[in-house]
Backbone bond lengths (Angstrom), bond angles and torsions (degrees), N, CA, C in turn:
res aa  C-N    CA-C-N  psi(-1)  N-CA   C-N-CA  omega(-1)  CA-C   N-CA-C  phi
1 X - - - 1.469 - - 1.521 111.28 -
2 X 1.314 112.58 147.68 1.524 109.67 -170.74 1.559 91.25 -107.42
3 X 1.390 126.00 -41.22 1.362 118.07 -165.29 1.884 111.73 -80.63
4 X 1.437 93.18 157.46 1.271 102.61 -155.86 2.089 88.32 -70.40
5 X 1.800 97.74 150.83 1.362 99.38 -178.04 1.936 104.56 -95.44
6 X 1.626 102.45 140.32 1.516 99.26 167.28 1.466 131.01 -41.82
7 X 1.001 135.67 171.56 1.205 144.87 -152.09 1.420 86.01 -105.63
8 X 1.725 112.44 118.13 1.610 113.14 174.05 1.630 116.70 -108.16
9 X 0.817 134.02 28.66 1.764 134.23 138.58 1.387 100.61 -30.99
10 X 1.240 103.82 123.94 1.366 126.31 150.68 2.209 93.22 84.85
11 X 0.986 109.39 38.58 1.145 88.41 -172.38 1.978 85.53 -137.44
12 X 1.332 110.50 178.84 1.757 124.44 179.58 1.615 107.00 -159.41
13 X 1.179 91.23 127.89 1.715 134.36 -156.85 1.849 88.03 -95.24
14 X 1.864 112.43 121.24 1.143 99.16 173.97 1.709 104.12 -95.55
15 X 1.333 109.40 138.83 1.638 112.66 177.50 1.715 119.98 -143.72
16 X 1.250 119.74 129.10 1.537 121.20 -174.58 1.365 130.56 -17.33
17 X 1.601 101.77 -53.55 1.734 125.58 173.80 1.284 105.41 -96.53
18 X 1.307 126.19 77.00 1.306 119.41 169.04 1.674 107.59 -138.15
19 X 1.130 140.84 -171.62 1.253 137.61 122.33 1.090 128.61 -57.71
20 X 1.670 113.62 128.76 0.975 126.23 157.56 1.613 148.42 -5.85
21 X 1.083 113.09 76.58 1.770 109.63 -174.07 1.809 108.42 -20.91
22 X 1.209 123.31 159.19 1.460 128.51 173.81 1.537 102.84 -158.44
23 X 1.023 113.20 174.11 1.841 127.27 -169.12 1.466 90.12 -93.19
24 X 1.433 140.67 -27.55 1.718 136.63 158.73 1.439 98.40 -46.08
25 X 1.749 125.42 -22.62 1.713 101.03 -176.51 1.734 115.31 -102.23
26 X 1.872 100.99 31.26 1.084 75.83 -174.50 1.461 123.69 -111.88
27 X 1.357 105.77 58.89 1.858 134.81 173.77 1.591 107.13 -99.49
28 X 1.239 92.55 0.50 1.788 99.36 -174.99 1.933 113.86 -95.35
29 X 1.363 103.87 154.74 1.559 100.16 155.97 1.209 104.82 -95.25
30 X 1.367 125.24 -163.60 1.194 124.18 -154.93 1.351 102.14 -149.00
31 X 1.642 128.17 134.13 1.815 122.11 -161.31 1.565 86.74 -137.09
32 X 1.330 98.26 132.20 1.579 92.84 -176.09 1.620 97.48 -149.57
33 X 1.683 124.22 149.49 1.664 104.56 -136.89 2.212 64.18 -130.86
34 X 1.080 124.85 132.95 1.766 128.61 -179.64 1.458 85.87 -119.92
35 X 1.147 107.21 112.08 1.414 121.62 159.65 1.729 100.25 -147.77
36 X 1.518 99.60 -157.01 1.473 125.83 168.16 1.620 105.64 -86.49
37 X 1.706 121.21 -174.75 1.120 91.10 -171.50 1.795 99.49 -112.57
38 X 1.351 113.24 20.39 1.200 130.90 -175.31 1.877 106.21 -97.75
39 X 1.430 104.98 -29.92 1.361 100.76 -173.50 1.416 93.82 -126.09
40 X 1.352 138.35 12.26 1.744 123.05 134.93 1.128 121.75 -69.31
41 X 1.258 126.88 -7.48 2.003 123.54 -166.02 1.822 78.67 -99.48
42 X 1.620 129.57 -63.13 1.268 114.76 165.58 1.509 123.64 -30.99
43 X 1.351 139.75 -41.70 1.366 142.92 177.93 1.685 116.83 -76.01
44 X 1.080 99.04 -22.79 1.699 109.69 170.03 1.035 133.12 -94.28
45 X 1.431 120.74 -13.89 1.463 145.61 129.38 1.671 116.52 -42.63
46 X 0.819 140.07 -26.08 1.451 150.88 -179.16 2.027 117.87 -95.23
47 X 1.374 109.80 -9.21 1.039 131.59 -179.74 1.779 100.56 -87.06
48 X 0.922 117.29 103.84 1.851 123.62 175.71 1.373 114.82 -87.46
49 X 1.124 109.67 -45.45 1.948 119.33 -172.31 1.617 110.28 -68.15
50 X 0.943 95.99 179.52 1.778 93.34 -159.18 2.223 100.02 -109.55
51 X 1.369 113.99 102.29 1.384 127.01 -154.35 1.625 100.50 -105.49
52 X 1.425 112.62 142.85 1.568 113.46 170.82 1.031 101.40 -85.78
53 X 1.689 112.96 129.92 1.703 122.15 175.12 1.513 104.66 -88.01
54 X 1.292 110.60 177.43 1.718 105.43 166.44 1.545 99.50 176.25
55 X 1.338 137.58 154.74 1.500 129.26 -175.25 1.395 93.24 -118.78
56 X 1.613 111.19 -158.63 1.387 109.78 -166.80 1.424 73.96 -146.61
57 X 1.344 112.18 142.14 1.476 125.99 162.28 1.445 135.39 -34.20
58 X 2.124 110.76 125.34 1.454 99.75 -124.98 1.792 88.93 -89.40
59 X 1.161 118.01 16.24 1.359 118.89 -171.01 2.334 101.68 -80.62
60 X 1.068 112.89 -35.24 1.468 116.82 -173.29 1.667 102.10 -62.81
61 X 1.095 106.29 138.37 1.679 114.34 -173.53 1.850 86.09 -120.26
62 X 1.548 98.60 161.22 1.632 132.31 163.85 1.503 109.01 -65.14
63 X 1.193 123.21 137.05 1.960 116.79 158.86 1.716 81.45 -102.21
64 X 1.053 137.61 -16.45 1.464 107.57 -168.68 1.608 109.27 -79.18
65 X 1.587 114.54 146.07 0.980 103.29 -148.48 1.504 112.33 -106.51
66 X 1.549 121.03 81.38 1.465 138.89 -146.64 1.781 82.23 -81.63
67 X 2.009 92.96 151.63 1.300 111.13 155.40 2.015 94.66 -148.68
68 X 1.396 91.96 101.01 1.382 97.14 170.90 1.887 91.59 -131.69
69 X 1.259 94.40 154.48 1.534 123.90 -163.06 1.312 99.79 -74.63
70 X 1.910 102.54 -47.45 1.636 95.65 -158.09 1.467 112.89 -101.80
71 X 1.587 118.66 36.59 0.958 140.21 171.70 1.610 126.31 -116.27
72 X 1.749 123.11 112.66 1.331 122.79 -153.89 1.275 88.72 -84.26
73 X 1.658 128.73 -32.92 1.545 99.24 -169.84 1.499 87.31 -143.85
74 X 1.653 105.09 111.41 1.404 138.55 -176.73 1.649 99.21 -55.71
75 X 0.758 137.33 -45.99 1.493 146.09 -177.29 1.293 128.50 -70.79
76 X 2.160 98.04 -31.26 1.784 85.33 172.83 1.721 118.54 -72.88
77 X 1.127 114.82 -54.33 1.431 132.47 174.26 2.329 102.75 -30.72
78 X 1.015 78.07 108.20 1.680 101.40 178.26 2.074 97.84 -61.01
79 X 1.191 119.95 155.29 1.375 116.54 126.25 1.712 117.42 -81.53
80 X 1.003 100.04 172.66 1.494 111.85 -167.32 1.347 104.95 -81.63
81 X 1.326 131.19 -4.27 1.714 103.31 165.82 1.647 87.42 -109.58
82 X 0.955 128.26 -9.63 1.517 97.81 161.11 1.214 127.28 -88.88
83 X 1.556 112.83 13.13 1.597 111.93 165.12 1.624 101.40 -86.65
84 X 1.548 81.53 -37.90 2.338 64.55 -164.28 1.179 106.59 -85.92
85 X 1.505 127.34 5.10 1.461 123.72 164.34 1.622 103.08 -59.26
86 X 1.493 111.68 -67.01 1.249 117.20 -172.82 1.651 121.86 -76.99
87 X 1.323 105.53 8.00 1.506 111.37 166.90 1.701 95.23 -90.96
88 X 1.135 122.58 -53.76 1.818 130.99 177.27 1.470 87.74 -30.96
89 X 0.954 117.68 -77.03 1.358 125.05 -149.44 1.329 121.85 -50.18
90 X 1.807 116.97 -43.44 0.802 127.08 158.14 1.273 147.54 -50.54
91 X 1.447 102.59 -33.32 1.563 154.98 -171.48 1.949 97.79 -84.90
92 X 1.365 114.58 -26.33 1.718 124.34 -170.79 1.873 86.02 52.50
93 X 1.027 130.23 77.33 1.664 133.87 150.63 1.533 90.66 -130.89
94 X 1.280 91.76 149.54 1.926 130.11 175.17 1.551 103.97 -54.83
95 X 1.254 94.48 82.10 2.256 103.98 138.37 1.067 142.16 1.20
96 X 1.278 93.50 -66.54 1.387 125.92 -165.26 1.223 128.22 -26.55
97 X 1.554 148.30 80.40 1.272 130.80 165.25 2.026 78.20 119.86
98 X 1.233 118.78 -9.42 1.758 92.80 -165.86 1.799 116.90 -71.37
99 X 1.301 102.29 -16.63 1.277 117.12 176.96 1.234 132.79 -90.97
100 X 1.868 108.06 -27.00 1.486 106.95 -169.73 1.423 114.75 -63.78
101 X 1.118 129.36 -16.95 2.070 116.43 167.21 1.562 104.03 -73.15
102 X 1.045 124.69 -2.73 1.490 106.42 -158.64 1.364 101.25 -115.67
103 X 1.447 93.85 116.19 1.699 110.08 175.91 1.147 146.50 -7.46
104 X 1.733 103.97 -68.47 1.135 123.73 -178.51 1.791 111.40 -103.09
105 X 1.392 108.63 23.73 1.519 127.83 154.24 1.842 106.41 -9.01
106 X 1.128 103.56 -79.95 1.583 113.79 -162.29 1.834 102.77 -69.55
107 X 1.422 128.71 -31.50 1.363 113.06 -166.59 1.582 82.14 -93.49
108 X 1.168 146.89 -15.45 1.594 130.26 -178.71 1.559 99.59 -84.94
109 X 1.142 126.02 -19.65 1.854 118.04 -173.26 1.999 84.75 -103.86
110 X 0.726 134.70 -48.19 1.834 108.58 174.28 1.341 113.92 -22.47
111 X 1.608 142.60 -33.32 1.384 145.47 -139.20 2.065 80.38 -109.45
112 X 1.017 94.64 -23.80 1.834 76.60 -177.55 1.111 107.43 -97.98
């Protein structure tokens, strides 16, 4: 990224190795980096300030239907509205409407 990033105080960064998101984080905004998974570890590198990490529970799988190479398990890795769907959720914030463009809507809500 060339442009300068907002000021993240008060905000939590979702990441693989982290702790667990919980409804205690939900005083937080929410920073979430949509790339590939080759040029998000590049975008998270660019982050200087000191950010709360946290993952989302490793049981939720992707319906989108990824074929990236440098990924051992195509299924854990979320797209990005199904992270912040299931960060919302966790979080008890409003749903509503976050899914209806997204395709595979109905085979990603079967898993809940």
């Amino acid at each position: 990224p060339n442009d300068a990033l907002p000021h993240l105080k008060g905000y939590v960064m979702l990441d693989f190795e982290a702790p667990v998101l919980t409804r205690d984080d939900e005083t937080y905004g929410l920073f979430l980096i949509d790339a590939t998974w080759k040029y998000a570890e590049v975008m998270a590198r660019q982050i200087k300030e000191p950010i709360l990490k946290r993952s989302l529970p490793k049981h939720y799988r992707t319906a989108y239907p990824r074929r990236q190479d440098d990924c051992s398990d195509p299924t854990r890795g979320l797209a990005t509205v199904e992270a912040l769907y299931i960060a919302y959720q966790i979080l008890g914030r409003d749903t509503s409407g976050l899914l209806d463009n997204y395709f595979w809507k109905d085979e990603f809500l079967r898993q809940f």
